[in-house]
N, C-alpha and C positions, 0 to 999 in steps of 0.2 A: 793665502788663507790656509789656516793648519786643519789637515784633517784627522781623523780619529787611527789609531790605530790598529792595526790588522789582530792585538790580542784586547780580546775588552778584558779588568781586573773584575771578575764575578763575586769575590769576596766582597772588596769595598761595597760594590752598588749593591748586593744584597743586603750588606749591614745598616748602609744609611739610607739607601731609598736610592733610583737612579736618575732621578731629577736633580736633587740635592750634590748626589756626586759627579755628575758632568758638570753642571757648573760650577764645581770646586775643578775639576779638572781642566775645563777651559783657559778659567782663569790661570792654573799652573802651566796650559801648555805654552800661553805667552811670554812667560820667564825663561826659556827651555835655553837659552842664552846664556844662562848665569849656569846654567849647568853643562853647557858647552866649554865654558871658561876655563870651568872646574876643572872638568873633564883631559879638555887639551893640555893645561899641566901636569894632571898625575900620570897619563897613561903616556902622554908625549907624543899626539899628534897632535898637527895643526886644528883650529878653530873651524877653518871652513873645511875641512875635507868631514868632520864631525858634521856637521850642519846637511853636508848635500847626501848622507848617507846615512841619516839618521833616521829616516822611513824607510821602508821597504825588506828583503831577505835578508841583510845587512850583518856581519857577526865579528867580534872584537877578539882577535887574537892575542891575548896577554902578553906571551912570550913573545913573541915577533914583534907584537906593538904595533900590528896591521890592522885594517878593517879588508877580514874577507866575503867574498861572494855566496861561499858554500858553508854549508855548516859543517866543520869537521868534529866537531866532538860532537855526539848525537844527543841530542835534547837540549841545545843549550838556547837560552833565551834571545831573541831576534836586539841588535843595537837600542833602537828606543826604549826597548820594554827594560833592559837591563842595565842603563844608565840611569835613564829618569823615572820610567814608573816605580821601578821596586822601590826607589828611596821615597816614593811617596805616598805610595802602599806600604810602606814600614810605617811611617808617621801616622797615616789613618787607624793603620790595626796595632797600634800601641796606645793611641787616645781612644779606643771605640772596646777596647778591652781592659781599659783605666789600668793599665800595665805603668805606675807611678815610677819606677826606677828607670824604665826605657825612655820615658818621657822626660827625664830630669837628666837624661845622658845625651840626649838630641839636642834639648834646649842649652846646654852645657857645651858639648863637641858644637853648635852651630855661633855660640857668644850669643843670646837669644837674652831679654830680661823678659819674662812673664808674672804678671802682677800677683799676688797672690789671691784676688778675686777671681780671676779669672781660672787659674789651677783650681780653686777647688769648685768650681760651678760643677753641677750637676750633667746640663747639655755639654756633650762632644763638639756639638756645632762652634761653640763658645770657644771652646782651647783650640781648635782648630785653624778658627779665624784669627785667634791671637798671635798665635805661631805665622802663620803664615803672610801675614800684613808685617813681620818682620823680618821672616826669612826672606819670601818672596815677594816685596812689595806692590802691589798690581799698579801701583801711577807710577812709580818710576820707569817701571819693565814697559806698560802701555805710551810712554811719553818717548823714554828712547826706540819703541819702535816704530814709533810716529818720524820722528828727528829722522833715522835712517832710512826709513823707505818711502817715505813722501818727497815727491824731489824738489828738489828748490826754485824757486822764482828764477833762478838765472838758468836754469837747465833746459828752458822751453824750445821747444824745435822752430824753425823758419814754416815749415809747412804749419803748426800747430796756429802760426800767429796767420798765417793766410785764412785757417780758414777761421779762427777767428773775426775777422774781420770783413769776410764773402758772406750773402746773407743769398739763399736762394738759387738762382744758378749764375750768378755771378760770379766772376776768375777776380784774380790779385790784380794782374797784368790792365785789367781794363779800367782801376781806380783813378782818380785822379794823382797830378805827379804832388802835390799837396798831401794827400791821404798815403800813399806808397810811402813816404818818409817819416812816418809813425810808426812803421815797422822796428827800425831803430830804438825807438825808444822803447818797445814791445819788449826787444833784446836785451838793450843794457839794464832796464831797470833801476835807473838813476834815481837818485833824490834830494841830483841839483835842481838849482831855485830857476833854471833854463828848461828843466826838461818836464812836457806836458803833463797831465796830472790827467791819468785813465784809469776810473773804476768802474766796474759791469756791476750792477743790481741783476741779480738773477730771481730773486723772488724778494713781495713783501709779506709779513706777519705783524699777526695783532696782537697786541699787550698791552695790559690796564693800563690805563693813565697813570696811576698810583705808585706802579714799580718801575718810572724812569727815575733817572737818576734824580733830575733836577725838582721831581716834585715828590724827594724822600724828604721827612725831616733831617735838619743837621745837629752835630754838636754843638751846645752853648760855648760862646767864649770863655774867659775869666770874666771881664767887664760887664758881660750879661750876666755873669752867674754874682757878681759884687753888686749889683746894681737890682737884682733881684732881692737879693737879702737882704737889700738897704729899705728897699721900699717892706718888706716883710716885717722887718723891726720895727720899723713907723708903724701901720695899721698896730702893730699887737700892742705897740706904748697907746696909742691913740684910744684902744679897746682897755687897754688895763685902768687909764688916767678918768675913762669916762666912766666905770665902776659896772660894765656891763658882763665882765668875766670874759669863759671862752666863750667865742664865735666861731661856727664855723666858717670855712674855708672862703674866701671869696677872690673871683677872677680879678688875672694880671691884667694889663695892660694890651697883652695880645692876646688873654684869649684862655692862658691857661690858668687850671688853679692850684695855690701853695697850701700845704696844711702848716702847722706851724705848731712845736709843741710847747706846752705852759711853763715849760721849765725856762729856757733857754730863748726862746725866739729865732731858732735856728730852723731852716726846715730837716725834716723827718728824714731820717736814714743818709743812703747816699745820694741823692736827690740832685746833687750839684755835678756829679756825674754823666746820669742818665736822664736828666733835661735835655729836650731836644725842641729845637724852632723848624718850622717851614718858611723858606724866604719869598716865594709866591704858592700861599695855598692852593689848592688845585678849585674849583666852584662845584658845586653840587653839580650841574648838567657836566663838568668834567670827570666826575666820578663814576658815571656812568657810560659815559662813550670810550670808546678801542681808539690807542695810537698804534699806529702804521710804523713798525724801523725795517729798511730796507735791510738786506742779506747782503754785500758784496764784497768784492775783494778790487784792492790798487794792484795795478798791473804797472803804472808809471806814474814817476812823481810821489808829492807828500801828500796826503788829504790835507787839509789844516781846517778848523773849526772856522766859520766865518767867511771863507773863502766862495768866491763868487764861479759857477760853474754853469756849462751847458749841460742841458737834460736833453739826450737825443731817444726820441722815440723808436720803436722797431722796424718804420718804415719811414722814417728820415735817409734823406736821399744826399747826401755831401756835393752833389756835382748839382742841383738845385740850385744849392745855397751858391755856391761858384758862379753859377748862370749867373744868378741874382746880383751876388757882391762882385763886381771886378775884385781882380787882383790887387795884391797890394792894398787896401782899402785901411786909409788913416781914420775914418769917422769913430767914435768912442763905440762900445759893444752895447752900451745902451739905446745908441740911434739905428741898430743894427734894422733891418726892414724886418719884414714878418717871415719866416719858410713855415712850409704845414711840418709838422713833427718836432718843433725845434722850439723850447724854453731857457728862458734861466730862471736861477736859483742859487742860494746859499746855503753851503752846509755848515746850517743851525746845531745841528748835536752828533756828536762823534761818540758813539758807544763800544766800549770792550766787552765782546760776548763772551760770559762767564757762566754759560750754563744756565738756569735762570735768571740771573743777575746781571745787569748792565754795569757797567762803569766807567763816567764820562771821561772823553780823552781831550787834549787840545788836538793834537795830530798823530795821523799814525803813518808810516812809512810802508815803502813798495813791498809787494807783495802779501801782507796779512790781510785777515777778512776782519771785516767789522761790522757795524751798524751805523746808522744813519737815521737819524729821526729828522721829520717835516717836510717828508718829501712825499708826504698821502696825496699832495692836491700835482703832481707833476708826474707821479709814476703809475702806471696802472697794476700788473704782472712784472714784469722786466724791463729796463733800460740801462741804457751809454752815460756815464757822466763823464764830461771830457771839457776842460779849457782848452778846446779848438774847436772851433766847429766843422774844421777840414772830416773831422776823424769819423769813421761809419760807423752804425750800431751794430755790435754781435750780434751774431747769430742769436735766437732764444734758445733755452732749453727745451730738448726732446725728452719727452716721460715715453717710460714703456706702456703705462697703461692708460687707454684714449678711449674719450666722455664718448659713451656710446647709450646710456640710460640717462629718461629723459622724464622730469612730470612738471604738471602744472602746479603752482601755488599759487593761494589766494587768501587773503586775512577772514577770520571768521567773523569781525565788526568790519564793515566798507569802510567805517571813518578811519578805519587804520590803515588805511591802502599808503600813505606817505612813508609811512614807519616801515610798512613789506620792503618798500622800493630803494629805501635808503639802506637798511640792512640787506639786499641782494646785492647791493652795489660796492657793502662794504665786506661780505660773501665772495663774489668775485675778484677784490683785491687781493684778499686773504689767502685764497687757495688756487695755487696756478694751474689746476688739473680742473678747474671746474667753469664752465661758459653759461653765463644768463643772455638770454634774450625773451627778447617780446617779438612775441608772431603777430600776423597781418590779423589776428582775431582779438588782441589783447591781450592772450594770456600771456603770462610773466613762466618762463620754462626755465628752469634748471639740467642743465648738462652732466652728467658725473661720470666716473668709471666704474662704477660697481652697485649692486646692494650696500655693500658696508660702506662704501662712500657715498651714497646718497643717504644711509641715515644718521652719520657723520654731517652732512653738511645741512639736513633737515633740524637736526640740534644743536649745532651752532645759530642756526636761524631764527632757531625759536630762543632763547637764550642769551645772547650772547651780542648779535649782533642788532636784527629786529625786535625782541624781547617783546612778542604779540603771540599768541595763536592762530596757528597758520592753518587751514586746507590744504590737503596734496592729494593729487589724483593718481591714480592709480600707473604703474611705467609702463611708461610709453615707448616700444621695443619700435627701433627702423627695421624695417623691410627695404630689399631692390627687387624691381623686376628683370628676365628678363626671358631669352628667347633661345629654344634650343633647335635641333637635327630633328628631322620627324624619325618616332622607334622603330626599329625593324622588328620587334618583338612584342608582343602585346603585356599584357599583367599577369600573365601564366608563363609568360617565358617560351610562349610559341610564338616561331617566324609568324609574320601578319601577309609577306607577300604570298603565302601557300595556302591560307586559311579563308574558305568562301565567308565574305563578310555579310551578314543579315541586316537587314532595317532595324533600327532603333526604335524600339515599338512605346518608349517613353522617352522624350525626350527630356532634360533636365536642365541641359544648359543656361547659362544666365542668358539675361538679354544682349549686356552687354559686351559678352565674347562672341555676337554674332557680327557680320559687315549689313551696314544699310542697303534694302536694297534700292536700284538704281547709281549706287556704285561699281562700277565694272572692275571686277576680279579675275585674272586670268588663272590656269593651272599653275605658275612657276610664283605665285604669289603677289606679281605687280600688279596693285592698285591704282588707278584713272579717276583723279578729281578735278572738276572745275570750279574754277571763282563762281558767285552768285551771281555776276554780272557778265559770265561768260565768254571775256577776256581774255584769260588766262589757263592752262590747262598743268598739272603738275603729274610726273609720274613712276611711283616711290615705289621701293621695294625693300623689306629690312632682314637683315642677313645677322646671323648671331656670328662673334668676334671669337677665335680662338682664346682659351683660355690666355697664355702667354703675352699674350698680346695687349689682352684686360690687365693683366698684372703690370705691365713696362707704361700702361697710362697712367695708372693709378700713382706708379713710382716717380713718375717724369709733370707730376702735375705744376711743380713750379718752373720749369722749362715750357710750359705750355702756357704758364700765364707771363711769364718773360716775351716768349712770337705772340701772344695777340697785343700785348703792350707795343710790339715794334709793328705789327700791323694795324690797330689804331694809329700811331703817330706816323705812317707812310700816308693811311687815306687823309687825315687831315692835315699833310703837306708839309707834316714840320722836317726836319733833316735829320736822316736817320745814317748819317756817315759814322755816327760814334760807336756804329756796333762794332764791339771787339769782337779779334781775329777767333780767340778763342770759344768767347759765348757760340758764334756760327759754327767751330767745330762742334761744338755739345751738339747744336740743333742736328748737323749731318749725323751723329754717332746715331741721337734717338731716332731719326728717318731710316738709319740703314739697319738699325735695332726691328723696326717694322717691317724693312722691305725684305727681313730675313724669314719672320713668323709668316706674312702674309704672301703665301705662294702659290703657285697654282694658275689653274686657268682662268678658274670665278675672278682671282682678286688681282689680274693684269693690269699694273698701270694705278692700281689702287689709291696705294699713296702719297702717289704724285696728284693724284687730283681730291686729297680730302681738303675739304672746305669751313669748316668747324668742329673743335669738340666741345660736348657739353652733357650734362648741364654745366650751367654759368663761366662756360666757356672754356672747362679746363676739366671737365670732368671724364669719365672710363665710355665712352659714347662718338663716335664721329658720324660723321655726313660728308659721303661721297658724291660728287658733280660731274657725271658723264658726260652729259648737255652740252650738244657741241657748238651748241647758239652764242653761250657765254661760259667761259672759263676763268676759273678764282681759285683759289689755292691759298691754304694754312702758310706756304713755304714763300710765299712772294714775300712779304715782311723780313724774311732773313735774306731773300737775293736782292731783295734792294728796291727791287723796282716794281711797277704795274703795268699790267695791259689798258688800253684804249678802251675793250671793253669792262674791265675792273671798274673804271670813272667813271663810263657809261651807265651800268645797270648798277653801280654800287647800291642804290637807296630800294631798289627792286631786290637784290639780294640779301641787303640785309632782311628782309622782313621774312626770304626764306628762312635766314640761320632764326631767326627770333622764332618764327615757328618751331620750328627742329626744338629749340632751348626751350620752348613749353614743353613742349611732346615729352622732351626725355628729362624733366622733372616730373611728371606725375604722367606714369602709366596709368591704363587702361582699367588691370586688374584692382586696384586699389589707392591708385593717385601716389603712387611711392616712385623714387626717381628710379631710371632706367638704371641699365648696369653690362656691360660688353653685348651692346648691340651696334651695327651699321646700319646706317640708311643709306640708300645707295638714289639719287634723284637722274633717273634712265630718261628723261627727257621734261624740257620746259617751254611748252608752247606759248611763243608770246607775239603769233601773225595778227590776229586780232586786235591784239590792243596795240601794234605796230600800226596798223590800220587805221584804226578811232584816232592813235597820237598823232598822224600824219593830216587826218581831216580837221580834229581841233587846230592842228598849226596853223592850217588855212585860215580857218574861221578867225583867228586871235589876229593874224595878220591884216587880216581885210577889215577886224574892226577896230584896228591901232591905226591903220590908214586913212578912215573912215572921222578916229577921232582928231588925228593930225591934221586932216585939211580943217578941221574945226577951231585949230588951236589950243587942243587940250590935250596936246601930245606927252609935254613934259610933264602933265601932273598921272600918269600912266604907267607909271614904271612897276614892273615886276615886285611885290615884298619881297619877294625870296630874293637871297645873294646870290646863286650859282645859274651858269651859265650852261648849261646844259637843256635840252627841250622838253627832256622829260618832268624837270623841278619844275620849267616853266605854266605845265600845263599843270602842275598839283597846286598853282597859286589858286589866294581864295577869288579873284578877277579875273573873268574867262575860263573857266569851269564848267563846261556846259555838260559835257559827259562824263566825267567822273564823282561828278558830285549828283551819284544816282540814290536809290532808295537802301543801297546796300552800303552804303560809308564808304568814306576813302579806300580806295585800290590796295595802297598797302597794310592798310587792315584785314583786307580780304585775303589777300595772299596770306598774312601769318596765319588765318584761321583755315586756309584751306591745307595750309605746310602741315599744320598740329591735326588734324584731322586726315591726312595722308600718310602720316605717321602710326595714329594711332590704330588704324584701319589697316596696315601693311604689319602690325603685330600680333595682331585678332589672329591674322591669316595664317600665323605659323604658331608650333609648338609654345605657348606661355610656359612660363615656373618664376617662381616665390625663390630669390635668393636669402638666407638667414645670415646674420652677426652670430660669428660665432668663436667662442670660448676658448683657447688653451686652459686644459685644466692639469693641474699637477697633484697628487695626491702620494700621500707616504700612508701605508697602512701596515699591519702587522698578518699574516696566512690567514689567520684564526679568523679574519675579518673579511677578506680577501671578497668569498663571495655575496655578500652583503653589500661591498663598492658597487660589483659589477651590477648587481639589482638596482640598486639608484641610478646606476648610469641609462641603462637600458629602460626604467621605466620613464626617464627622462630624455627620452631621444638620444641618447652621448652614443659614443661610438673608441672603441679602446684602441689608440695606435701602438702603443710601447707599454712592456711590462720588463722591469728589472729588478732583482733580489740584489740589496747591497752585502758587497763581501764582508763577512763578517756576524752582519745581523742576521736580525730575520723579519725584515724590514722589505719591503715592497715599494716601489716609488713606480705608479702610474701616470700614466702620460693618454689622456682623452682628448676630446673636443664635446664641446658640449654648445647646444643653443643658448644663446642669452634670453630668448625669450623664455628659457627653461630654466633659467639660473635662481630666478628668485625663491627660497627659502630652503634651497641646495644645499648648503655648506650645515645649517644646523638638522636637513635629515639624516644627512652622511653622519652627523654628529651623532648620532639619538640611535639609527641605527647600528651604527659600532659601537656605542657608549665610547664617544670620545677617543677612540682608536684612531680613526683617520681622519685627518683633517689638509681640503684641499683649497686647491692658490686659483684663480682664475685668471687670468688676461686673455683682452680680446687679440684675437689673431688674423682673421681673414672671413670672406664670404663665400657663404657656400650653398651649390644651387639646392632645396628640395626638390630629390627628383621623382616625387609624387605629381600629377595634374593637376590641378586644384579644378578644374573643371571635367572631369574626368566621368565614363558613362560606360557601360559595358556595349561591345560595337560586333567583337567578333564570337561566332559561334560558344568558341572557350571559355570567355570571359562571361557568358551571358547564362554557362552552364555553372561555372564556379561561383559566382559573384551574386546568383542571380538579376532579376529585372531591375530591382531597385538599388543593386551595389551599397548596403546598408552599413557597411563598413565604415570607421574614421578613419577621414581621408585629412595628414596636417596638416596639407600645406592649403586645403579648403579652410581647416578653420581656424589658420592664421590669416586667410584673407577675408575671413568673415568678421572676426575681431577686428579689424584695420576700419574696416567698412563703418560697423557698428559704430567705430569711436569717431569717425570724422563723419558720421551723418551720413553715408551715403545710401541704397537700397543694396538689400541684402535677401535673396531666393532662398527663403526659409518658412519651412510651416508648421505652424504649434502644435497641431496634429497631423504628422504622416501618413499613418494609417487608421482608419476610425477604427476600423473592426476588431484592431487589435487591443483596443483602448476599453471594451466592457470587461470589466470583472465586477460587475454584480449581478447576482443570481436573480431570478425571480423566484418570491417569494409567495405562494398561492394556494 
């Protein structure tokens, strides 16, 4: 990328304005080539030693015909400035001074023809652009520097096509030997009639019906255009003979209409020209609806129009399809069986992207990007189009900036709820940065990245694609909760172990940051809950996760849905020999990634014995299993194998993880999902219901022996499949104790797991984690403290400030909350007048480390803050808004104080 030079020309930009002449100078720095050219003949260096030394202290020694380091002749102008600006600051300040002779010696000395409209125009802007669209032409200069530094289809690296073709945490090495031998043809990019045909759709977009190619009008023939006249001549004789005079114009045959003049019976003008036919009109309800052309490029192989192809989904599996089809498989591709992710299709329309403008192809060759029309109903965002179905799908695209703003819409007539839902759907094909879903309530939610992209995709909605009027609710900002270190320091910044602590003579706390009692709470935080039917006894403790640690989950979360996929298919038996060598390295690297952050005394053995992360099982959250009754572990699914008691208590265990999997989706504070917390399960009593299970067995015994001496042995069989005593005794036949007033056992357990969870969070420090912002802002001094006012009245916090060399220009580096983002960018605006203007993307989470339950406790705080601590506390009323909007109770009073609340006099 070219950057600007270390001297700005202050004449130019004063003359025309400095908008107008950086994008004239832009434009010129791309050419800088053709003055390299120049340059390397007259003065007699080479081309490149010009070019790499053409920024910076740089200075041209005539006589030697060197480029030196130092400047020896003092004040001489630095290389760039005195090769190419001056000559292009001479051109400006000879057309901006109407200097007619200098201009007529340049356009002369360069072989330039300028029109004579354009010489004598009034605007500068005018001759400027003329000259220089043939001095320096920007599509050629833009085109060859496309050609040179874009590289070629055949340049691609071996690693590049690996990991194109790894999706997640999968290696090259673990493909099938089927799929590995598509690499090859990755390489050569052939466009023999043997070599497979791979093109990636990285995105779709929508475009009217009207401007494909095939439903433009065409040119008439000859034959239409003779055949037209023929019948033209008829009617006007047939009008003339019947003594009715002129007529006017009446329609052809398809549709259009001729005029026809009284002289001749020829029609009007050039008519025979610019007649044009549609060969399939498009229909009214076609006029109206969006086509879909895919975005992609051939990587191997021809495309060709017509050509019949697999559509591989993003989560199309190749070693599936292999299960499925043996080897070798002669059946035709039409009797092919079903795989989930796996279509065919024909590419129906081959378009040349021209800017606006399509242009139908038959075929287009390896490596150019194209379009593709009719593949709305096959593609969703991105997919593999591949004649093999060996071959994997790419990776999708990563965007920088990720849907973190979120609202409900809803039609403002119910009968148009069809039209919302078809235009969301056609909303989400259209924009690959943006996710619709529908929640367990109904509402219809919109995902986006920004303000500016949610009121971007708010008006395509209304417009364009649902063409209704919409409702939208208010953004809906995520929250995490999670759990810190109790302070050594109080809110005045005094040690708390030194300071005699006073009774709380108002309490204010909510209800629900208290523990129930008859829960037993010890000092070190571990909470003691029993099943309802007192069975069972659980005994949790939750530990907040080093920073570092939360980061390496958050990073490794497709590695962590990779091990619970290999531990699902371990517990359901299927054969998990196919784990490559390498994916098991990955899994060792991120275990020994952990077992380096987590050290110490507390977290001995840690994690070796984590048992689940979550939420939904791959989330910043684990649960540790001390319990030395029954031992399970995350890592059994990569060793391969199971313990006796893994089999044994599996359907008991699961219903712990499933608890934990509630608990750390919807915290305490505000029902938002958890976020680097441990739960640690220090002990799981199960003598009791070892007890009860061992007397039910009797019982089920004696009355299977009972029915056998009767003859009704074989119609007595267990429904359940598994052979274990415990499935036994959950059948709905002999149930005497578990089918108590409190539901099945392992219902009880998850509800006791989510309430040992949520009770072991109560107990320690809470905090409100926020989505928050990289914000980037260029501002000018003048304005400087103005940024820093909105930042600061807006919660931001200023990491980086740097003056660029040269200007006087300011480029600010914040963070800013998103829930503080919205209507950010136009105060910045308003209060600099347009001066600063800043970039936001979301970057990471960060705790509020304010309490949001917070009460003044010690001496100091009770002297400073006083009783009521009347102060706005944020991260209370960011959990008060959370609250508000999903309905929950909320510790708030219309009036705080009465007595504060008279301002009226008596009057008497």
């Amino acid at each position: 990328m070219w950057t600007s030079p270390r001297r700005s020309p202050q004449p130019c930009a004063s003359a025309m304005g400095a908008s107008s002449w950086w994008t004239q100078w832009r434009e010129s720095a791309r050419r800088i080539e053709h003055f390299a050219d120049i340059y390397s003949q007259k003065i007699g260096i080479r081309k490149e030693v010009l070019l790499k030394t053409l920024w910076g202290d740089y200075y041209v020694n005539m006589k030697a015909k060197k480029i030196m380091k130092v400047d020896q002749a003092k004040g001489k102008k630095p290389l760039f400035v005195q090769l190419i600006l001056e000559n292009i600051w001479s051109l400006y300040d000879a057309v901006l001074k109407k200097d007619k002779e200098k201009i007529d010696k340049i356009v002369t000395s360069l072989g330039l023809k300028i029109g004579a409209r354009e010489a004598r125009h009034s605007d500068p802007k005018v001759q400027i652009n003329a000259i220089c669209s043939q001095w320096l032409p920007i599509s050629k200069a833009v085109l060859a520097m496309v050609c040179q530094k874009l590289p070629s289809p055949l340049d691609i690296t071996a690693e590049r096509v690996e990991k194109l073709m790894c999706t997640g945490s999968q290696t090259f090495d673990s493909l099938p030997p089927e799929t590995q031998a598509l690499k090859a043809a990755f390489m050569k990019c052939g466009s023999e009639e043997t070599a497979p045909v791979i093109i990636f759709v990285s995105k779709m977009f929508a475009v009217d019906a009207k401007a494909l190619p095939q439903n433009k009008p065409r040119p008439l023939t000859q034959e239409e255009i003779a055949q037209r006249r023929e019948r033209a001549r008829q009617r006007h004789a047939e009008k003339r003979s019947a003594g009715q005079g002129q007529a006017p114009s009446e329609p052809t045959q398809d549709g259009s209409a001729l005029e026809t003049s009284p002289e001749g019976g020829e029609p009007k003008g050039d008519e025979q020209q610019v007649e044009s036919v549609t060969p399939k009109p498009v229909s009214q309800e076609g006029d109206s609806q969006e086509s879909f052309v895919a975005f992609a490029r051939v990587f191997s192989g021809v495309a060709r129009r017509g050509k019949k192809i697999f559509v591989l989904g993003p989560k199309y599996s190749p070693v599936e399809f292999l299960q499925r089809v043996p080897l070798g498989f002669a059946a035709p591709l039409d009797d092919l069986p079903p795989v989930p992710h796996l279509a065919r299709c024909s590419l129906d329309h081959l378009y040349l992207l021209m800017g606006r403008e399509l242009e139908a192809l038959e075929e287009v060759p390896p490596g150019n990007v194209l379009g593709i029309g009719g593949l709305q109903d096959f593609v969703l965002k991105s997919a593999t189009l591949c004649s093999s179905p060996c071959c994997p799908p790419f990776i999708p695209l990563s965007f920088e900036a990720t849907p973190i703003v979120r609202v409900a819409v809803e039609p403002k007539h119910p009968s148009e709820m069809p039209q919302l839902v078809r235009g969301m759907k056609l909303l989400n094909q259209a924009d690959p940065c943006v996710q619709v879903l529908i929640q367990e309530t109904g509402e219809h939610v919109l995902v986006t990245a920004g303000e500016v992209h949610l009121q971007r995709c708010l008006d395509d909605l209304r417009e364009r694609f649902a063409k209704i009027q919409i409702s939208v609710s208010e953004p809906i900002i995520p929250f995490r909760e999670t759990i810190t270190k109790p302070p050594k320091v109080d809110m005045v910044n005094e040690e708390i172990g030194r300071q005699q602590k006073v009774a709380v003579i108002h309490q204010t706390k909510e209800d629900q940051s208290k523990v129930p009692e008859g829960v037993p709470v010890d000092s070190d935080g571990l909470v003691t809950i029993t099943t309802p039917n007192k069975l069972a006894t659980l005994h949790v403790r939750a530990v907040p996760l080093p920073e570092e640690v939360t980061q390496i989950l958050e990073e490794n979360s497709d590695l962590i849905r990779s091990m619970e996929q290999l531990t699902s298919s371990l517990n359901e038996g299927k054969n998990t020999h196919m784990i490559h060598q390498k994916i098991q390295e990955k899994i060792w690297e991120f275990k020994g990634k952990l077992e380096q952050h987590l050290t110490g005394r507390k977290w001995r053995n840690t994690v070796d014995r984590i048992w689940s992360f979550g939420p939904r099982k791959c989330g910043p959250n684990i649960l540790v299993n001390k319990s030395e009754d029954f031992q399970s572990s995350v890592w059994t699914g990569a060793a391969g194998k199971a313990s006796k008691e893994a089999s044994r208590y599996r359907d008991l265990g699961n219903s712990i993880v499933s608890g934990f999997q509630l608990a750390t989706l919807s915290g305490p504070m505000c029902e938002e999902p958890l976020m680097g917390v441990c739960f640690v399960l220090e002990k799981w009593d199960l003598s009791k219901f070892e007890e009860q299970g061992a007397s039910d067995k009797r019982t089920q015994e004696q009355s299977d022996l009972e029915q056998e001496g009767q003859g009704e042995g074989e119609n007595q069989q267990p429904q359940s499949g598994c052979s274990e005593p415990l499935e036994k005794r959950a059948s709905p036949k002999g149930e005497p104790a578990l089918a108590d007033c409190y539901g099945p056992f392992s219902g009880q357990l998850i509800a006791a797991m989510k309430e040992a969870c949520r009770y072991a969070l109560q107990v320690k420090p809470q905090r409100l984690m926020a989505a928050m912002y990289t914000c980037d802002i260029m501002a000018t001094g003048d304005v400087l403290g103005r940024v820093y006012a909105v930042l600061s009245k807006r919660e931001g916090r200023v990491l980086q400030e740097e003056m660029k060399e040269g200007t006087d220009v300011f480029t600010i580096k914040a963070v800013l909350p998103v829930a503080e983002s919205f209507g950010f960018a136009d105060e910045i605006r308003k209060r600099t007048s347009g001066l600063a203007s800043p970039q936001l993307v979301f970057s990471h989470w960060e705790v509020i480390p304010s309490d949001p339950f917070w009460v003044p406790t010690t001496e100091e705080e009770y002297l400073h803050f006083g009783e009521k601590a009347d102060s706005e506390n944020q991260a209370r009323k960011y959990m008060n808004s959370v609250r508000k909007r999903k309905g929950l109770h909320v510790e708030e009073k219309i009036v705080e104080h009465a007595e504060k609340q008279r301002t009226l006099g008596r009057n008497k």
